[in-house]
C-alpha positions, 0 to 999 in steps of 0.5 A, spaced: 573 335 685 567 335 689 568 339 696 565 333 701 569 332 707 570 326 711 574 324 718 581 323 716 584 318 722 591 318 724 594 311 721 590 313 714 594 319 714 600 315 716 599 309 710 598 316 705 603 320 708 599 325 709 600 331 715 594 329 720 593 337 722 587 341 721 587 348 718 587 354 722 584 360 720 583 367 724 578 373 724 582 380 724 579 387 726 583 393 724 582 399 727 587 405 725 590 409 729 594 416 727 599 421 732 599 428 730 606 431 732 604 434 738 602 426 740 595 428 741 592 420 738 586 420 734 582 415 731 581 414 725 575 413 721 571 407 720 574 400 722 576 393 717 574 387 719 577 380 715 573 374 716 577 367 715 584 369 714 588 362 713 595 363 717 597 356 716 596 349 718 596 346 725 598 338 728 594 334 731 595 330 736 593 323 737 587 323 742 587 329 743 580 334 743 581 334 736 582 327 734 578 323 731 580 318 736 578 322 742 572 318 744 574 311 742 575 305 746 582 302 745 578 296 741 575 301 737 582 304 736 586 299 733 
């Protein structure tokens, strides 16, 4: 399988049936931290960051910011 990518339109995702939505993906940063018993909170050592985690898929909709027919004339749309 070969990993290009090309513009999915909302009537080719219709006559596929396929779900016109785009992938959402997020950045996470945990930074810990501990209590003691006498509530005094500390820091602890070092922070972890995740990049790109998956957290589902999100709906597009038509003619929206990300829509592939955002930008197209009325003629162009059908």
């Amino acid at each position: 399988m070969d990993e290009t990518s090309t513009y999915l339109f909302p009537n080719e995702a219709r006559l596929r049936n396929l779900t016109y939505s785009s992938n959402l993906y997020v950045d996470i940063e945990k930074q810990s931290i501990i209590t003691n018993p006498d509530f005094n909170t500390e820091l602890a050592e070092g922070q972890q960051e995740i990049k790109m985690v998956y957290i589902g898929s999100v709906p597009i909709m038509v003619r929206s910011d990300y829509c592939s027919l955002k930008d197209k004339t009325e003629s162009e749309r059908i």
